[in-house]
C-alpha positions as CSV (number, residue, x, y, z in Angstrom):
1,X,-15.9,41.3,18.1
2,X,-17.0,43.7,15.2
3,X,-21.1,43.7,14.3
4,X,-22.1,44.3,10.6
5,X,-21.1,42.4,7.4
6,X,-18.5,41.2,6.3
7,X,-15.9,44.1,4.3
8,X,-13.5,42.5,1.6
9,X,-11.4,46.0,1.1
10,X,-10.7,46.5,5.0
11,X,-10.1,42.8,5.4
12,X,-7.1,43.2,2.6
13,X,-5.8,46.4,4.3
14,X,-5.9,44.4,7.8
15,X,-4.0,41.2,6.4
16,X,-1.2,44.0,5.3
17,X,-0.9,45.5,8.4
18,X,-0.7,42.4,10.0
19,X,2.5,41.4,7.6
20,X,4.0,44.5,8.5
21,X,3.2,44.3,12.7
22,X,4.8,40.6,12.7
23,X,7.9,41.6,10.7
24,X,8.5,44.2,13.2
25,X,7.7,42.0,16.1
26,X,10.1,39.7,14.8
27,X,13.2,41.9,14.5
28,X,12.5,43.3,18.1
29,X,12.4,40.0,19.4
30,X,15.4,38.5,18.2
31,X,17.4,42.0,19.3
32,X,15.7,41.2,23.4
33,X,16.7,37.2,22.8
34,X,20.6,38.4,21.7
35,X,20.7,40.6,24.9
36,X,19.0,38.2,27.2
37,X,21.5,35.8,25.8
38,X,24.6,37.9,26.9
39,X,23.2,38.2,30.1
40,X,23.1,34.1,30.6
41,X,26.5,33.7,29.3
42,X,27.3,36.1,32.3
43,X,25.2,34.1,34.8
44,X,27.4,31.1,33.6
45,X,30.3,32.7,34.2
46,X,29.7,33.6,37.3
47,X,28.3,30.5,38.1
48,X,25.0,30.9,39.1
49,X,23.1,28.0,36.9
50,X,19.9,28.2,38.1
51,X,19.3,31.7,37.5
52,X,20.3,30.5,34.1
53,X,18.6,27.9,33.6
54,X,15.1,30.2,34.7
55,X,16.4,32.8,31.9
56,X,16.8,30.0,29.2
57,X,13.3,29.2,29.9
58,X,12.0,32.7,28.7
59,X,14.4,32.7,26.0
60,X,12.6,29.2,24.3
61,X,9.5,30.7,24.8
62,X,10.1,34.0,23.1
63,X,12.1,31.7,19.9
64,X,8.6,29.6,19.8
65,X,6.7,32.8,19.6
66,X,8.9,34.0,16.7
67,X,9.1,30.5,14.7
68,X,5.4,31.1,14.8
69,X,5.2,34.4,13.7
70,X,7.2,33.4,11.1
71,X,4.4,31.1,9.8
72,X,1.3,33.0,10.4
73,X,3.4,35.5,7.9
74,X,3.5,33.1,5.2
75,X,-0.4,32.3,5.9
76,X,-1.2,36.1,5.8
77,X,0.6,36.5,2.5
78,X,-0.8,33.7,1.0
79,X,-4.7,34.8,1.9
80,X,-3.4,38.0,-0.3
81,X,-2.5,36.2,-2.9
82,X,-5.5,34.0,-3.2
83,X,-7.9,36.9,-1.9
84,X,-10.3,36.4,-5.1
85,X,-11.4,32.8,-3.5
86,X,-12.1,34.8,-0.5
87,X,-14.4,37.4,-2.3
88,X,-16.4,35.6,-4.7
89,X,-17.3,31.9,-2.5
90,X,-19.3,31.9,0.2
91,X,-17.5,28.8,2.0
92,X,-14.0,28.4,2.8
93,X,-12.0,26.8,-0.1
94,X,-9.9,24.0,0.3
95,X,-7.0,26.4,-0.7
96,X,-6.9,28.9,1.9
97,X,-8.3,27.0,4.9
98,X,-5.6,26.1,6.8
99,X,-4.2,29.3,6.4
100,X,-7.7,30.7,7.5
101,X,-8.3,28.2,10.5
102,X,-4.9,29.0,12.0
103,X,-4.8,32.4,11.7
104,X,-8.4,32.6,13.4
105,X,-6.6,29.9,16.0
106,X,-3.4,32.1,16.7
107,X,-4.7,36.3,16.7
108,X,-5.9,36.1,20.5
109,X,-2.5,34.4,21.5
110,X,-0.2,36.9,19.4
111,X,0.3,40.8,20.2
112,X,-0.9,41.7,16.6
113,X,-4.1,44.0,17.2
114,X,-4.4,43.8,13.5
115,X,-4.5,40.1,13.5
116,X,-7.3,40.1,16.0
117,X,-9.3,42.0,13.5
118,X,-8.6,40.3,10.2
119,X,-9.8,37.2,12.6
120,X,-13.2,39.3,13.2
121,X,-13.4,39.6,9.4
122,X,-13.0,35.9,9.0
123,X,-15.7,35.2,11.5
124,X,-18.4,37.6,9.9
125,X,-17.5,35.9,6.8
126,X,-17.9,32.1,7.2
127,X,-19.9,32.2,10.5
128,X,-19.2,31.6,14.2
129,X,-19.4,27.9,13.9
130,X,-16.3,28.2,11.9
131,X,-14.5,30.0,13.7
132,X,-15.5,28.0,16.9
133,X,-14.3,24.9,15.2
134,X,-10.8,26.6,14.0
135,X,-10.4,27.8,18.2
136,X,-10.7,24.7,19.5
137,X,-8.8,23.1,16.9
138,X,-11.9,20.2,16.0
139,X,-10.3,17.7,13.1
140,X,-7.1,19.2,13.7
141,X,-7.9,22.2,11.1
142,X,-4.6,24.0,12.1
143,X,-1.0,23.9,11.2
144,X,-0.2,21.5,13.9
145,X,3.8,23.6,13.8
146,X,1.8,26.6,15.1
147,X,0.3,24.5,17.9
148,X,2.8,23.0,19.0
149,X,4.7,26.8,19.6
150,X,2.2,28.2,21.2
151,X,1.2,25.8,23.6
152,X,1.9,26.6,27.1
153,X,4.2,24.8,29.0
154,X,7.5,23.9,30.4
155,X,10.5,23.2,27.9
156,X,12.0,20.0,28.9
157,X,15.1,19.8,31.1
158,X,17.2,18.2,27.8
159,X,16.3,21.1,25.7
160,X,17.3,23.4,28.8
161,X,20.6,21.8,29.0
162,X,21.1,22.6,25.2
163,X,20.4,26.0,24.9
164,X,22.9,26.4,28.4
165,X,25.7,24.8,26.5
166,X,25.3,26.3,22.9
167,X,25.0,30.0,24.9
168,X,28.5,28.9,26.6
169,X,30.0,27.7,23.3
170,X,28.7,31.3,21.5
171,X,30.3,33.6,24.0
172,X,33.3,31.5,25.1
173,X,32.4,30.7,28.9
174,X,33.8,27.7,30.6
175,X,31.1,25.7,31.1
176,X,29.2,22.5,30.0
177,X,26.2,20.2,31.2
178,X,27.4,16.8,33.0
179,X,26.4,14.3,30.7
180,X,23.6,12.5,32.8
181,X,21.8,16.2,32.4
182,X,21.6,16.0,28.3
183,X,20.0,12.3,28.7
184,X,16.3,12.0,29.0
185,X,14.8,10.8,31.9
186,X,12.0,8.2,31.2
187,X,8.7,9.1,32.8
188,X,8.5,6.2,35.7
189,X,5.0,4.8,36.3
190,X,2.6,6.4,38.6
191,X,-0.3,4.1,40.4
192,X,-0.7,0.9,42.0
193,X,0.9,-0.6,39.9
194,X,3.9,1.4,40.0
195,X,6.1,-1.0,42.1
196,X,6.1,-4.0,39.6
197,X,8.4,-2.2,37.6
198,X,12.1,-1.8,38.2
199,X,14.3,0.4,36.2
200,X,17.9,-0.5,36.4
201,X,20.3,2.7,37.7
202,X,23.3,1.8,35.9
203,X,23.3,1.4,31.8
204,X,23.3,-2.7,30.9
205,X,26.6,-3.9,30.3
206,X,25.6,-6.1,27.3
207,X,22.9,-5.0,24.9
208,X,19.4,-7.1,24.4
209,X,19.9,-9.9,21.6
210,X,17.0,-10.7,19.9
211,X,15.7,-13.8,19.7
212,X,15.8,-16.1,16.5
213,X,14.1,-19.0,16.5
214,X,15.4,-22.5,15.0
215,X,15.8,-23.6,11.5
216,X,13.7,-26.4,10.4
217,X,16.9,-27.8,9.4
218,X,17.6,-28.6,12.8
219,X,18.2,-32.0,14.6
220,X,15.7,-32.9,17.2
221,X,17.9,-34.1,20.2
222,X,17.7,-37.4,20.6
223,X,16.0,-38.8,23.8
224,X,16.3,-42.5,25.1
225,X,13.9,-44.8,22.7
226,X,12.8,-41.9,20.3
227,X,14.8,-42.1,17.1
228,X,16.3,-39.0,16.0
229,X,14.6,-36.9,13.0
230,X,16.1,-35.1,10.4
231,X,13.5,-32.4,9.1
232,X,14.4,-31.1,5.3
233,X,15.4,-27.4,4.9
234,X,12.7,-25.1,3.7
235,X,15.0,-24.5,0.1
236,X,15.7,-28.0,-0.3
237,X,11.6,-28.6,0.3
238,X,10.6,-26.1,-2.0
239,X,13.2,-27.6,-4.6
240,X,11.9,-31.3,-4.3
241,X,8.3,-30.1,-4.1
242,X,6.1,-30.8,-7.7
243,X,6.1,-28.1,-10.1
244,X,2.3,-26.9,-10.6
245,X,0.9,-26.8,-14.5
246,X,0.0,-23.6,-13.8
247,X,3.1,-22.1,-12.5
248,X,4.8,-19.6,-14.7
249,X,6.6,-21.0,-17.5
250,X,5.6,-24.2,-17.1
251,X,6.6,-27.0,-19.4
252,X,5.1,-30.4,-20.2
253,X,7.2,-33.0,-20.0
254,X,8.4,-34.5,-22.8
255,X,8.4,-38.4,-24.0
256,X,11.1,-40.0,-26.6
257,X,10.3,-43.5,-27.2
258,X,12.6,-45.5,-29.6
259,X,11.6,-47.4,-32.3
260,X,12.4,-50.5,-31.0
261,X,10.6,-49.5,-27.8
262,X,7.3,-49.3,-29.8
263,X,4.6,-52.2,-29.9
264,X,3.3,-52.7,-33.1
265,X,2.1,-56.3,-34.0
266,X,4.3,-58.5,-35.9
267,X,3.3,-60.9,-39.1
268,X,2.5,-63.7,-36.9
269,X,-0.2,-61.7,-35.3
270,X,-2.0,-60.7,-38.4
271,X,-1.9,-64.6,-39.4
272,X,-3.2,-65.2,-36.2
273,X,-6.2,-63.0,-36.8
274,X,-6.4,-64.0,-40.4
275,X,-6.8,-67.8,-39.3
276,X,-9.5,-66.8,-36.5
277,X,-13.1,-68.6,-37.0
278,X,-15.7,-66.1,-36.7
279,X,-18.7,-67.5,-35.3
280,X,-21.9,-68.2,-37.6
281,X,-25.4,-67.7,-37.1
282,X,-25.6,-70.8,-36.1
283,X,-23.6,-70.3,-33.3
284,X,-25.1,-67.5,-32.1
285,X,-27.8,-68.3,-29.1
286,X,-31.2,-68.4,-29.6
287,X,-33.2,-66.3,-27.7
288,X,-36.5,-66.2,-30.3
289,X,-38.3,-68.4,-32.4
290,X,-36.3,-71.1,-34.6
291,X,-35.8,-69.8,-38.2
292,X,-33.8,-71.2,-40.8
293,X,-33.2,-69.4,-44.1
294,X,-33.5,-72.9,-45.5
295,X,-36.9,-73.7,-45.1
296,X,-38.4,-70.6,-46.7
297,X,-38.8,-71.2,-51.0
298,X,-36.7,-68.8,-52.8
299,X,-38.8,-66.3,-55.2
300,X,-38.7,-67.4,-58.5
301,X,-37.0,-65.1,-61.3
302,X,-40.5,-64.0,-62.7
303,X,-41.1,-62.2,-59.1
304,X,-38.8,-60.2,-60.1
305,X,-40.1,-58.4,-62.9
306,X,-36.8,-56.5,-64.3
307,X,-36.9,-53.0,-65.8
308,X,-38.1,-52.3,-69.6
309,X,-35.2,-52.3,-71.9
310,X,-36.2,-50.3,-75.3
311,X,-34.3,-52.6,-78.8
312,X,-31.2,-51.2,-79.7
313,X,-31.4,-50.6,-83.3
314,X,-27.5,-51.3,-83.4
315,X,-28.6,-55.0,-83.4
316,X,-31.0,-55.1,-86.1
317,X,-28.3,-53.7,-88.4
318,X,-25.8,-56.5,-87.0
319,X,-28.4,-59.2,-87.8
320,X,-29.2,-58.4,-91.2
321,X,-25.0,-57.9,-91.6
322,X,-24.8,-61.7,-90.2
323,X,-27.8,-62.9,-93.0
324,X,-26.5,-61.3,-96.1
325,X,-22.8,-63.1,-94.9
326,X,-24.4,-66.4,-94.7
327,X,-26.2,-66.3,-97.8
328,X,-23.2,-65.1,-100.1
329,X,-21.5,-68.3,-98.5
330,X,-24.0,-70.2,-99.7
């Protein structure tokens, strides 16, 4: 690892570089995976599988290597493109960090010296807890593609089988899997345990049927002494079942009486009313002390004294009209 600070114009120069390196790398690989596959083809023919089969293997690996390259190309020229976020933030951006995390996860696994520094760059830059979290891949930070190519491991026996038979079908050789070879094998149970299980060595000849359970339509049996019940259908439920007022487009019901249904009272009602004796005071109990309207003397009219009424002056001229009349008739 480089010591000093962090240098924006040689971490440009080395991301170019590195473009350059993994095209190259590319192109040589895929000329040593055409000639290594000319060289199965004539294992096959000759009929030496698993010498083949052993070659195939190195084969996978070197096409993961290159689907990964292929990847960490597109990173590297998109950390150009966005160098200015880079330059001018002090923390990762959002932008750029996967395409930093993985690049910083893949340079000790790729043979790209220059990749290995721009990864030194990156480290001066945002700190070695950074790129301690981008190496060990904590939150799953990297492209989980380039992961998954460059892990180390054995190809499965399927994909083995695969690559032997498109190899054959390329270069014309007379020669293809058995058929129990391209099917997966299921991993059988390891541990004490391991015994309760049974896996059947011939394919079922009827396929599972899965299980649906009765209607609520359907007829109980009927046992001695238990009547028989008849449960409704869930549709024919739902359709009996109330509508609620506050269901969607709900409508009161509505009422049409006729007129003849209508109860008004007739004329022998209202005489019946008219003719009924309403009780007097008399009738009424008495709860208080005996009074009767009777006993008490009226007021007399002087009691009463009535309002001041000025003389019309209308009548004095009617009067005198009335005395001249009777003396002329005299």
């Amino acid at each position: 690892m480089s010591t000093g600070s962090f240098n924006a114009n040689k971490t440009k120069v080395l991301l170019k570089l590195s473009l350059n390196r993994l095209k190259l790398l590319q192109q040589k690989k895929a000329q040593m995976a055409q000639q290594a596959r000319r060289e199965i083809a004539v294992l096959l023919e000759k009929g030496k599988i698993e010498s083949a089969r052993v070659r195939v293997e190195y084969i996978i690996r070197e096409d993961y290597n290159v689907e990964a390259m292929e990847i960490l190309e597109l990173y590297c020229d998109l950390v150009l493109a966005r160098f200015g976020l880079v330059e001018q933030m002090r923390h990762c951006d959002p932008g750029i960090a996967e395409a930093v995390n993985t690049i910083i996860y893949a340079a000790p696994r790729m043979e790209v010296k220059e990749l290995s520094q721009v990864r030194d760059q990156f480290m001066l830059k945002y700190g070695r807890d950074f790129a301690s979290a981008a190496i060990e891949n904590i939150g799953d930070i990297v492209n989980p593609r380039v992961v998954n190519k460059l892990r180390v491991c054995t190809p499965e026996k399927l994909l083995v089988n695969q690559y032997l038979n498109a190899i054959a079908a390329a270069y014309k050789v007379d020669f293809v899997c058995p058929e129990e070879d391209l099917e997966p094998i299921p991993d059988l149970p390891t541990g004490p345990d391991a015994g309760l299980v049974q896996y059947a060595s011939t394919p079922m000849s009827q396929p599972f049927e899965l299980y649906h359970p009765p209607s609520a339509a359907t007829t109980v049996a009927a046992t001695p002494g238990v009547p028989r019940l008849n449960f409704p259908s869930p549709e024919d439920a739902l359709a009996s079942a109330p509508i609620s007022p506050y269901a969607p487009g709900y409508a009161p019901p509505t009422v049409s009486l006729l007129p003849s249904q209508l109860n008004f009272p007739g004329p022998s009602d209202v005489r019946s009313v008219r003719s009924a004796v309403i009780p007097g005071p008399d009738s009424l109990p008495q709860t208080g002390p005996t009074f009767s309207i009777h006993s008490a003397p009226l007021p007399g009219r002087d009691a009463f004294p009535g309002p001041s009424v000025s003389p019309d002056p209308l009548d004095s001229v009617q009067d005198d009209l009335e005395k001249r009349l009777a003396a002329l008739k005299k």
